[in-house]
PASEKOL-288474 format. One record per residue (C-alpha): residue number from 1; residue in three letters; x, y, z. Coordinates in nm, 3 decimals. Layout:
<kollos>
<kollo><seq>NUM</seq><type>Ala</type><x>X</x><y>Y</y><z>Z</z></kollo>
...
</kollos>
This chain:
<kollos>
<kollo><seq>1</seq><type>Unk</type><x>0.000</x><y>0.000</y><z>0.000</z></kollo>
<kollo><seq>2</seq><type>Unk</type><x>0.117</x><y>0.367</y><z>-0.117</z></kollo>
<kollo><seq>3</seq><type>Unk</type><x>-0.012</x><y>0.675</y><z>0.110</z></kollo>
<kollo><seq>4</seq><type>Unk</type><x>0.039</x><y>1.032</y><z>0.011</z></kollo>
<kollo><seq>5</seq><type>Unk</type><x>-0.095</x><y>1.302</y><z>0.265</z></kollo>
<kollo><seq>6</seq><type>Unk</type><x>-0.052</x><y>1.676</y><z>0.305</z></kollo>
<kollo><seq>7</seq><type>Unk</type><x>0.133</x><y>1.574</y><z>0.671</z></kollo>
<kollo><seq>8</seq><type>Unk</type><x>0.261</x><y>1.332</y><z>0.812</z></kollo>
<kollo><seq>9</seq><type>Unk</type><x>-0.064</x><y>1.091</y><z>0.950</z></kollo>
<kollo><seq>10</seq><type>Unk</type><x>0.166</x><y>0.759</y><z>0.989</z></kollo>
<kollo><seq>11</seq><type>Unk</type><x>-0.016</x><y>0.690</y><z>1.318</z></kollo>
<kollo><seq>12</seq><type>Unk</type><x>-0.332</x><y>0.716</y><z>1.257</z></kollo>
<kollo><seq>13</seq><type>Unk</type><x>-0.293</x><y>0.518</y><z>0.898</z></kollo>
<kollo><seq>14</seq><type>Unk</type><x>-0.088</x><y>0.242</y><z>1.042</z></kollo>
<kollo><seq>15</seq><type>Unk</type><x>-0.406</x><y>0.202</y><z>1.321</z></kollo>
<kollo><seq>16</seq><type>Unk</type><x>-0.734</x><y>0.284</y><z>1.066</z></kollo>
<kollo><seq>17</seq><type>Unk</type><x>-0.542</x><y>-0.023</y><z>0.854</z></kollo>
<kollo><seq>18</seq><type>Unk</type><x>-0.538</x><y>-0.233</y><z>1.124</z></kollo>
<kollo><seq>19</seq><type>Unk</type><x>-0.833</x><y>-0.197</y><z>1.278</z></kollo>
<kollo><seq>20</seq><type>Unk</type><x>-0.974</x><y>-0.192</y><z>0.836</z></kollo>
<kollo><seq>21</seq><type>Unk</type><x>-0.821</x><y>-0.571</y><z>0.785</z></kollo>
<kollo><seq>22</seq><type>Unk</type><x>-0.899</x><y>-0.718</y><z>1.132</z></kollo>
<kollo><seq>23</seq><type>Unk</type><x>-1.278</x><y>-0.655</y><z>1.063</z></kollo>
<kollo><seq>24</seq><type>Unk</type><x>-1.260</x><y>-0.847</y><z>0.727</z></kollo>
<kollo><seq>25</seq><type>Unk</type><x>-1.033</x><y>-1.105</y><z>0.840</z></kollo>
<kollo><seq>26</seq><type>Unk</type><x>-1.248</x><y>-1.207</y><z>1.137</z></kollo>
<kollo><seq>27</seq><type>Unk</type><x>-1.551</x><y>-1.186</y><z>0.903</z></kollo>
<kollo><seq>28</seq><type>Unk</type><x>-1.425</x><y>-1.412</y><z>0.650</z></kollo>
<kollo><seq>29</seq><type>Unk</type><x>-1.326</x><y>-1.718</y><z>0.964</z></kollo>
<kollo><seq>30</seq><type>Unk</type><x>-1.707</x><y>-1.686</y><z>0.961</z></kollo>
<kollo><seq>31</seq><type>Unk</type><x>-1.817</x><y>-1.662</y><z>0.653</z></kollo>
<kollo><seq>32</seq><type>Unk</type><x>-1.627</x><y>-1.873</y><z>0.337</z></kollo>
<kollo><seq>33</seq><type>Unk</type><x>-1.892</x><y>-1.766</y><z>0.057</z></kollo>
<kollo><seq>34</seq><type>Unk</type><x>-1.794</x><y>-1.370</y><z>0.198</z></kollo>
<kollo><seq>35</seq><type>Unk</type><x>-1.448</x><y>-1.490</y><z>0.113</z></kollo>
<kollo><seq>36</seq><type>Unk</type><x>-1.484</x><y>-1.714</y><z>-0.214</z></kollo>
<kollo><seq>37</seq><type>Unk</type><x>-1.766</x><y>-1.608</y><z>-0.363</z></kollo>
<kollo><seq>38</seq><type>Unk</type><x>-1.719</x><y>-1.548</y><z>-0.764</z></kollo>
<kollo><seq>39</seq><type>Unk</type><x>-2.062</x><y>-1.397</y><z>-0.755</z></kollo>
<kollo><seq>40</seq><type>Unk</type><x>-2.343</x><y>-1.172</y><z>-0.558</z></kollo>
<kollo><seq>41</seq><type>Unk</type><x>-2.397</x><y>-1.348</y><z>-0.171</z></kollo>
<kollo><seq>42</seq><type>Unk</type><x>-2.659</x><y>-1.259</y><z>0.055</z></kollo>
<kollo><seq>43</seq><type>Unk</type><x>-2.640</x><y>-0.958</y><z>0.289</z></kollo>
<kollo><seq>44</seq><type>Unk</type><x>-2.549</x><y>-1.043</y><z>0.653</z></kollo>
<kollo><seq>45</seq><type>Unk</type><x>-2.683</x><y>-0.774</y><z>0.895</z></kollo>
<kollo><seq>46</seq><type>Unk</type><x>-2.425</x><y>-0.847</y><z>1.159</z></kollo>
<kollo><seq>47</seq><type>Unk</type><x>-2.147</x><y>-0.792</y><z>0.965</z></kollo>
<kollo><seq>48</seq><type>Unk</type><x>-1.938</x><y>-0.504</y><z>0.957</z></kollo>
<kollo><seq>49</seq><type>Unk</type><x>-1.988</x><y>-0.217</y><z>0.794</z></kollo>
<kollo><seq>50</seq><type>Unk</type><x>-1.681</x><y>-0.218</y><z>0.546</z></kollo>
<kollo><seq>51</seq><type>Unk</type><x>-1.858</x><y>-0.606</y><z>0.438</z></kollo>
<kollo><seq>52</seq><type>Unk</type><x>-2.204</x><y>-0.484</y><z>0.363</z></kollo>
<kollo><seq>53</seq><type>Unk</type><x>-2.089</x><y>-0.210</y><z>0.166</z></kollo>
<kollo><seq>54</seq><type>Unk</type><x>-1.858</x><y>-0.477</y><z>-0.060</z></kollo>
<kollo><seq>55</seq><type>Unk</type><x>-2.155</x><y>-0.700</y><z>-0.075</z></kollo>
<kollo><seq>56</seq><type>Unk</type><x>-2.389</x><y>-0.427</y><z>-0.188</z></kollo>
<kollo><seq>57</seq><type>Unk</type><x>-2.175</x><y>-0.256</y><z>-0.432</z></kollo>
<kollo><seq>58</seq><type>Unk</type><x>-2.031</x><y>-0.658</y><z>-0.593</z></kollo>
<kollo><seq>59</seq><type>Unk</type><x>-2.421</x><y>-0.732</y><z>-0.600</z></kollo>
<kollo><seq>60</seq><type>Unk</type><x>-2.513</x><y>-0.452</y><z>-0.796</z></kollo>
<kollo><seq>61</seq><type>Unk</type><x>-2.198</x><y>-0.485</y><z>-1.053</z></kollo>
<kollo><seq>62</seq><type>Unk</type><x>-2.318</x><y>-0.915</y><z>-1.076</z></kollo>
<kollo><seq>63</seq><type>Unk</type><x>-1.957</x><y>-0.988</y><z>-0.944</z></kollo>
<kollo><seq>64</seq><type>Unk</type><x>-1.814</x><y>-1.168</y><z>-0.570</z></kollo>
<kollo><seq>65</seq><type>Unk</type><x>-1.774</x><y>-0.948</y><z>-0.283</z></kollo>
<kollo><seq>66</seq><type>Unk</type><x>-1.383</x><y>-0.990</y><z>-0.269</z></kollo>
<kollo><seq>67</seq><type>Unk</type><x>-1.391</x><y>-0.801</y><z>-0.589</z></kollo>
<kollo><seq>68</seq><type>Unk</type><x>-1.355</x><y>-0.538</y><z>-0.409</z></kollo>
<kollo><seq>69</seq><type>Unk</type><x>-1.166</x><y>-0.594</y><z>-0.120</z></kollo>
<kollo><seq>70</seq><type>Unk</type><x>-0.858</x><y>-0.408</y><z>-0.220</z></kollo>
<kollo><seq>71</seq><type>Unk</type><x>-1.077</x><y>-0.066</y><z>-0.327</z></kollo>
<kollo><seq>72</seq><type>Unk</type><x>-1.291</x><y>-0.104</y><z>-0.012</z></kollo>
<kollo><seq>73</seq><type>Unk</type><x>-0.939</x><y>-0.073</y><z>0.184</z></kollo>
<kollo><seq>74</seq><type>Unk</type><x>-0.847</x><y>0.214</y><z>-0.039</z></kollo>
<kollo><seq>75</seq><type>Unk</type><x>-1.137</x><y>0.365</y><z>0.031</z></kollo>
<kollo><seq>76</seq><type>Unk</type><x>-1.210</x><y>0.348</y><z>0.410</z></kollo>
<kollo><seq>77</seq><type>Unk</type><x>-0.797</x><y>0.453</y><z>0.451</z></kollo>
<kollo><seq>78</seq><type>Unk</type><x>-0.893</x><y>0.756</y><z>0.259</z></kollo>
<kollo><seq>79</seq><type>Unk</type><x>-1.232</x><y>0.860</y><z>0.409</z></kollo>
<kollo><seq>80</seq><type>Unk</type><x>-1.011</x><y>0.828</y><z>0.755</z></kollo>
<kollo><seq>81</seq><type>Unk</type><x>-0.712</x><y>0.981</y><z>0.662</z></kollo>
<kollo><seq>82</seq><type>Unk</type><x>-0.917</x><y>1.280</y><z>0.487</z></kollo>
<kollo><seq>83</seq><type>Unk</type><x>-1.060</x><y>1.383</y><z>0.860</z></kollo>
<kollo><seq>84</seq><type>Unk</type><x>-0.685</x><y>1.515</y><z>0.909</z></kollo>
<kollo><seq>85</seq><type>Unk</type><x>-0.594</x><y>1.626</y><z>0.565</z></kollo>
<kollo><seq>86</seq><type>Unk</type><x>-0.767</x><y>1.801</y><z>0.270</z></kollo>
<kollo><seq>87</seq><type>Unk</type><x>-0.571</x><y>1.616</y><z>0.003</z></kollo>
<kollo><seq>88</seq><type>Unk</type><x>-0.485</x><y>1.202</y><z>-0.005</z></kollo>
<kollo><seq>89</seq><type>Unk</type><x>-0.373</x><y>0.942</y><z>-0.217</z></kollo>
<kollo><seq>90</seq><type>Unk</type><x>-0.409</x><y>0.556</y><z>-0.128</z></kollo>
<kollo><seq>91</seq><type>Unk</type><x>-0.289</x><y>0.337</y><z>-0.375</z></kollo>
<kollo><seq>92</seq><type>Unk</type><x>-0.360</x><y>-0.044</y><z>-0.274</z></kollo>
<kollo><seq>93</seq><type>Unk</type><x>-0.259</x><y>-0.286</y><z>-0.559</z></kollo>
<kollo><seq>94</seq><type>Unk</type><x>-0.324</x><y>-0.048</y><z>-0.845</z></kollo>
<kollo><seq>95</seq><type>Unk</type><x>-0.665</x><y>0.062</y><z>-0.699</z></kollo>
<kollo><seq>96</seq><type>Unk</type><x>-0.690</x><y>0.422</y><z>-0.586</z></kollo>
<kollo><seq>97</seq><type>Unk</type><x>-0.901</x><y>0.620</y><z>-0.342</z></kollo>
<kollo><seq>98</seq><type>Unk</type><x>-0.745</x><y>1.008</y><z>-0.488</z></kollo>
<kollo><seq>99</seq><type>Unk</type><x>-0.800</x><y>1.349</y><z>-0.349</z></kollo>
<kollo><seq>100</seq><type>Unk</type><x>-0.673</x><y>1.610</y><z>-0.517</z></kollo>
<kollo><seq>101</seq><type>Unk</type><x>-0.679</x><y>1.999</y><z>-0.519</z></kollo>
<kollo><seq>102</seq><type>Unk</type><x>-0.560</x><y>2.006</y><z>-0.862</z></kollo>
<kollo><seq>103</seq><type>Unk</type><x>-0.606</x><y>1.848</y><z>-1.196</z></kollo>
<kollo><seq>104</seq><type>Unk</type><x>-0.410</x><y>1.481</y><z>-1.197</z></kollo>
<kollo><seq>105</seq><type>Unk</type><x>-0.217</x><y>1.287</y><z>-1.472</z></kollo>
<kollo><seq>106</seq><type>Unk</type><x>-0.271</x><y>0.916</y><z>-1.408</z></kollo>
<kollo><seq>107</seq><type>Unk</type><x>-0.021</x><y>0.683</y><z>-1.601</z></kollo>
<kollo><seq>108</seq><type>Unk</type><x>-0.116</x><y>0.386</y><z>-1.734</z></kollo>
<kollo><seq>109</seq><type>Unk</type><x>0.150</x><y>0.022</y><z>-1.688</z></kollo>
<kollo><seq>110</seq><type>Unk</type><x>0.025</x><y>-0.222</y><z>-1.935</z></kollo>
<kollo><seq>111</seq><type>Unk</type><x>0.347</x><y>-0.433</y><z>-1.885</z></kollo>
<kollo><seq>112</seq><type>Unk</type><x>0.699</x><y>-0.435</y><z>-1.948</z></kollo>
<kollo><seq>113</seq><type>Unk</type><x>0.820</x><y>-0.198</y><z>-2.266</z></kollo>
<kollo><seq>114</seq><type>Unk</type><x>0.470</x><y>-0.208</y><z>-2.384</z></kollo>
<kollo><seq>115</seq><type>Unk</type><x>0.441</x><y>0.121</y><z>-2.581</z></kollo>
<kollo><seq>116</seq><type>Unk</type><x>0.098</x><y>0.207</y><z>-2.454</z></kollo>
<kollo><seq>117</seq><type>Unk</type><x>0.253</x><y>0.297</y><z>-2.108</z></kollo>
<kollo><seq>118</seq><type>Unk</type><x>0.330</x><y>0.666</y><z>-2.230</z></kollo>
<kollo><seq>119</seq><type>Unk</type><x>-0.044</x><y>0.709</y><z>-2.277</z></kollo>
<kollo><seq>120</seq><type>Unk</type><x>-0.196</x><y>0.897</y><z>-1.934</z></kollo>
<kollo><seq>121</seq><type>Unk</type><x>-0.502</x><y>1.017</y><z>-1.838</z></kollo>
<kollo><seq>122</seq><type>Unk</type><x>-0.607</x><y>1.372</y><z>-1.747</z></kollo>
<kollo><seq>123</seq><type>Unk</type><x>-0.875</x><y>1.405</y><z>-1.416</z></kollo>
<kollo><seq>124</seq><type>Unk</type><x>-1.032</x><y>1.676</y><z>-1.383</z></kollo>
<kollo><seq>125</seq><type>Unk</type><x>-1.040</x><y>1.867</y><z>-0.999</z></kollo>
<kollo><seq>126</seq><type>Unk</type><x>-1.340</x><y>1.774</y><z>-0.831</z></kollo>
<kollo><seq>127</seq><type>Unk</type><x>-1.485</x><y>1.858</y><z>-0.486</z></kollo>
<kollo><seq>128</seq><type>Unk</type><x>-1.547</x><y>1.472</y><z>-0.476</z></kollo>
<kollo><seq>129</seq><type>Unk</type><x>-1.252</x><y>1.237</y><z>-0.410</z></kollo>
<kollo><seq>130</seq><type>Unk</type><x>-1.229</x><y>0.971</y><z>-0.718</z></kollo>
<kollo><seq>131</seq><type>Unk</type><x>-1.208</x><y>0.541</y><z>-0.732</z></kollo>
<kollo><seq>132</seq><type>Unk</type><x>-0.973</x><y>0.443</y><z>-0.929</z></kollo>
<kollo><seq>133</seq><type>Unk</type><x>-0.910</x><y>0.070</y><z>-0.959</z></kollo>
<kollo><seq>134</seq><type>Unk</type><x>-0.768</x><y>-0.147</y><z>-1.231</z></kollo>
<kollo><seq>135</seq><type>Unk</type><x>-0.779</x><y>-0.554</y><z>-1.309</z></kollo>
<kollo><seq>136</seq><type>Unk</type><x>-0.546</x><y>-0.720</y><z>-1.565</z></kollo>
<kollo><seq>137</seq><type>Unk</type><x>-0.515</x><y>-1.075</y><z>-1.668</z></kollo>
<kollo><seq>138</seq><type>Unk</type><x>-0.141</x><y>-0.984</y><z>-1.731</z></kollo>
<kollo><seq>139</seq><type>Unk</type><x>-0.013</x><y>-0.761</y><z>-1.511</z></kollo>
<kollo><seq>140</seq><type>Unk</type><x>-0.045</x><y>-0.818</y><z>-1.114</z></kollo>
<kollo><seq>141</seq><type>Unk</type><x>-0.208</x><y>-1.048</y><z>-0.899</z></kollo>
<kollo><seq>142</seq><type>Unk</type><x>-0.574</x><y>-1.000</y><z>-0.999</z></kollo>
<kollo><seq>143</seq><type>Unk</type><x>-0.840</x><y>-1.261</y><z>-1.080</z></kollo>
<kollo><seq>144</seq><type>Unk</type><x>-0.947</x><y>-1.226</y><z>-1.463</z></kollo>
<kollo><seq>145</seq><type>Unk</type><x>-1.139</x><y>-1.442</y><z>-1.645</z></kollo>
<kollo><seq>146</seq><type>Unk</type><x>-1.030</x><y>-1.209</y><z>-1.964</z></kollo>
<kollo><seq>147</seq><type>Unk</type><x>-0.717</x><y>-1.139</y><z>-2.182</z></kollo>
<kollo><seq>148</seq><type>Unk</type><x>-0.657</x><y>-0.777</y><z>-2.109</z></kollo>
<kollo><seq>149</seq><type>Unk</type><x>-0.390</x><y>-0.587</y><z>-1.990</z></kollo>
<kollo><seq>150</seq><type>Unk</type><x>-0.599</x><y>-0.310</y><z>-1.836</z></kollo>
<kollo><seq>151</seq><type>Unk</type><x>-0.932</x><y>-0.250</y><z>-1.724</z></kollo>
<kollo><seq>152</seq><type>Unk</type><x>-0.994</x><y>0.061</y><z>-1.538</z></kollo>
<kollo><seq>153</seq><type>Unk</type><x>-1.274</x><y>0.225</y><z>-1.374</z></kollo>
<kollo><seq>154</seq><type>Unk</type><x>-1.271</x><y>0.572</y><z>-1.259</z></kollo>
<kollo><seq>155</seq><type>Unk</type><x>-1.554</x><y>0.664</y><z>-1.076</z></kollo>
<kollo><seq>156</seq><type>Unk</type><x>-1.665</x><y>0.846</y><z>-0.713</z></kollo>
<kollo><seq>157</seq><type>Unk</type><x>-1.651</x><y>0.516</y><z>-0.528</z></kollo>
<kollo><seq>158</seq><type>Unk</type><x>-1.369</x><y>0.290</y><z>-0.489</z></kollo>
<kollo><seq>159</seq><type>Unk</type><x>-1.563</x><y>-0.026</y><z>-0.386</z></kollo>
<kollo><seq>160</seq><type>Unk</type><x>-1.772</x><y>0.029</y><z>-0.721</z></kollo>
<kollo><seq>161</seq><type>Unk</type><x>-1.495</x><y>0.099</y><z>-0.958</z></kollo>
<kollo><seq>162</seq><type>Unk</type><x>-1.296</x><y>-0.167</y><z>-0.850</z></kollo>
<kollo><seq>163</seq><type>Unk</type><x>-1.611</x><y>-0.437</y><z>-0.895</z></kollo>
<kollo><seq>164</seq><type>Unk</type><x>-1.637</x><y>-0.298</y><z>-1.221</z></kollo>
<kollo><seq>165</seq><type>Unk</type><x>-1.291</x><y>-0.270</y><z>-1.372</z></kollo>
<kollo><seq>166</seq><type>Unk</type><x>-1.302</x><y>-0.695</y><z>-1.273</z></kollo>
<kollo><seq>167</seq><type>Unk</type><x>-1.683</x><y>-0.761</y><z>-1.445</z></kollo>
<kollo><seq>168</seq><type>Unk</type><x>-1.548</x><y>-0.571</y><z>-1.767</z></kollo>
<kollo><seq>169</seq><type>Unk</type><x>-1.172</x><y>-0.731</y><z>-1.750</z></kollo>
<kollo><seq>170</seq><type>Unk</type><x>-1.383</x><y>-1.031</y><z>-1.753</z></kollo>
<kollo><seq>171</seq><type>Unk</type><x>-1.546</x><y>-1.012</y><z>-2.043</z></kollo>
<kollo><seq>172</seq><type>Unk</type><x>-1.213</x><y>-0.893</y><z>-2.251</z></kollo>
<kollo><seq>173</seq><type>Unk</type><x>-1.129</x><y>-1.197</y><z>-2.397</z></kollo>
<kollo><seq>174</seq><type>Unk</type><x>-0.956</x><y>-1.052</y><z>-2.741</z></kollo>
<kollo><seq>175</seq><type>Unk</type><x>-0.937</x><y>-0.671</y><z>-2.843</z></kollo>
<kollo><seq>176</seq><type>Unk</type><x>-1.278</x><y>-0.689</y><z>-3.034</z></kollo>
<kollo><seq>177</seq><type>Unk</type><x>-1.449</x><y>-0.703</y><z>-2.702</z></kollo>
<kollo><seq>178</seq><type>Unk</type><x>-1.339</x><y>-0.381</y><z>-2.626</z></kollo>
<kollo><seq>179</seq><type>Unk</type><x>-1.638</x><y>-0.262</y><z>-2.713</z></kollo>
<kollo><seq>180</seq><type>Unk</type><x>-1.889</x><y>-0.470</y><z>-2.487</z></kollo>
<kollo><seq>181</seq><type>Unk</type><x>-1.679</x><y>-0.329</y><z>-2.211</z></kollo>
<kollo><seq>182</seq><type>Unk</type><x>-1.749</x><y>0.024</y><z>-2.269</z></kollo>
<kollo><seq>183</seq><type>Unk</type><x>-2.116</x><y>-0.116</y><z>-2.323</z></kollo>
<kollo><seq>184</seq><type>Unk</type><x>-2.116</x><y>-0.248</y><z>-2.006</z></kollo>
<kollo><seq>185</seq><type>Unk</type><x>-1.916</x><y>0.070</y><z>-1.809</z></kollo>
<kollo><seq>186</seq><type>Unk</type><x>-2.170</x><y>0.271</y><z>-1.969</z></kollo>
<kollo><seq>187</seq><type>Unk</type><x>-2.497</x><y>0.083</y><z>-1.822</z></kollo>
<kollo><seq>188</seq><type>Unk</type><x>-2.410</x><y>0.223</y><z>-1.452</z></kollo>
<kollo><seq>189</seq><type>Unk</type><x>-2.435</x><y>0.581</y><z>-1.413</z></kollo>
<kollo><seq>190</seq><type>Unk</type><x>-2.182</x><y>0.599</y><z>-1.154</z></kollo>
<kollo><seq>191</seq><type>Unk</type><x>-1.937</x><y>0.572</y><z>-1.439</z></kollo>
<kollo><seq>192</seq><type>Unk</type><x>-1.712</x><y>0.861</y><z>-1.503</z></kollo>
<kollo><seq>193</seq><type>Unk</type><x>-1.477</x><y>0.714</y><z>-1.747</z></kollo>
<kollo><seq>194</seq><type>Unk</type><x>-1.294</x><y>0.394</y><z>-1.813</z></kollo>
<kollo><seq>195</seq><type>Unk</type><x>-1.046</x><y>0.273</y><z>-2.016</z></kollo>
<kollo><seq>196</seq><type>Unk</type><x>-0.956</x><y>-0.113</y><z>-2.160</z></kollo>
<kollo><seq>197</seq><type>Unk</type><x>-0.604</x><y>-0.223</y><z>-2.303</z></kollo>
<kollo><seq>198</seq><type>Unk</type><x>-0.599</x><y>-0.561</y><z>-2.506</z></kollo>
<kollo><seq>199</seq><type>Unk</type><x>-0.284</x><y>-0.736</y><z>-2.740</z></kollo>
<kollo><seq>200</seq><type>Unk</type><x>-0.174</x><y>-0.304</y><z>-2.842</z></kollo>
<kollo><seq>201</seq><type>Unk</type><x>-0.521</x><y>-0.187</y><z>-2.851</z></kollo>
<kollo><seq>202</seq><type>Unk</type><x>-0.691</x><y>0.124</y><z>-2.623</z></kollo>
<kollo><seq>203</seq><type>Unk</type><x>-1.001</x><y>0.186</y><z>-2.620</z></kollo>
<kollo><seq>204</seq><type>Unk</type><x>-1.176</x><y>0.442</y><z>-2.404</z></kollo>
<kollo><seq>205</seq><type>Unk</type><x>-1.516</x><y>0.635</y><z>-2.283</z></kollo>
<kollo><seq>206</seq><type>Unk</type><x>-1.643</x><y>0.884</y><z>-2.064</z></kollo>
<kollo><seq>207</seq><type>Unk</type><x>-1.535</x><y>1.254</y><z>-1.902</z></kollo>
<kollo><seq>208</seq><type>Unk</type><x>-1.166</x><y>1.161</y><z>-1.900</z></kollo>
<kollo><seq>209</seq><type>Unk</type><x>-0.921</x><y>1.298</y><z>-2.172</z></kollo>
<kollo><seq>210</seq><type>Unk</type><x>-0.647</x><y>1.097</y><z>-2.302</z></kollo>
<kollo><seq>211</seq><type>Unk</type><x>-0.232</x><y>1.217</y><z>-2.336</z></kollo>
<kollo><seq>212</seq><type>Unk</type><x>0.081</x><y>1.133</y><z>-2.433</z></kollo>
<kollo><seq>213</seq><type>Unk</type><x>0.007</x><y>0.989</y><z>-2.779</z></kollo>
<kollo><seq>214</seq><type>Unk</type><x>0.352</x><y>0.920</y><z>-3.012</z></kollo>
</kollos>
């Protein structure tokens, strides 16, 4: 995990994390669908709140609850860490809980010497702090049932974009699926922008803008 703050909150982040992965640990000794789930599980009203919130957001997307798991961390760091600071960035496994005062270039890894890494993307300030989370079938430890290099999700919440950059990496078998992708980011209004990577091709949607084209 990568944290960026305007001061130095070591404390506090070293505790909220703890205190973050002892409630889903514990949960998941009690619960192995919460844990191995590959698709929507019943709510549990006794568990905690960090666990409802990934099984309502992965229900809603169609995908497991541990979709999520490392955006939901992202996330709750950041809400926490943002009671201290104005301006955060939580990077957990490639998926992002950002708050910036300032327009942000985001680069994009699609692998080793792959030309598409010069290509970034430009986000816009916003009042709101932004989700960004990624899943590759290629780069990283993430569970794909696709082909592609990247599939990211920028949105307002980290739990959602991260369940959705895995349902769309899912369905990127080859680069002509590209396409259904951006159908499917589309579908949820939630969806700022996105952006898929498959065998040299890009393909992109939403209120994002695009640099560092050769």
């Amino acid at each position: 995990m990568f944290i960026k703050t305007c001061k130095d909150l070591k404390a506090i982040a070293f505790d909220a994390l703890y205190n973050i992965r002892k409630d889903l640990e514990n949960y998941i000794l009690k619960s192995k669908d919460f844990f191995t789930s590959l698709v929507p599980i019943k709510q549990d009203k006794n568990a905690p709140s960090i666990v409802k919130k990934m099984v309502r957001t992965s229900s809603v997307v169609g995908v497991g609850p541990m979709a999520c798991v490392a955006g939901a961390v992202s996330e709750e760091m950041g809400k926490i860490l943002l009671k201290y600071c104005d301006e955060c960035i939580v990077e957990n496994g490639g998926d992002i809980f950002l708050k910036l005062n300032k327009d942000t270039n985001l680069g994009l890894y699609v692998g080793k010497d792959n030309p598409l890494n010069n290509v970034y993307i430009i986000l816009k300030k916003s009042d709101k702090p932004y989700g960004i989370c990624t899943s590759s079938a290629k780069v990283g430890p993430s569970l794909s049932f696709g082909a592609s290099e990247a599939s990211l999700i920028i949105s307002h919440n980290t739990y959602f974009s991260d369940c959705l950059a895995s349902a769309c990496g899912n369905i990127i078998k080859n680069e002509k699926d590209l396409q259904k992708a951006i159908d499917l980011a589309r579908t949820f209004q939630e969806t700022i922008g996105c952006c898929f990577v498959c065998n040299g091709k890009i393909a992109f949607w939403g209120d994002i803008e695009l640099g560092g084209w050769q």
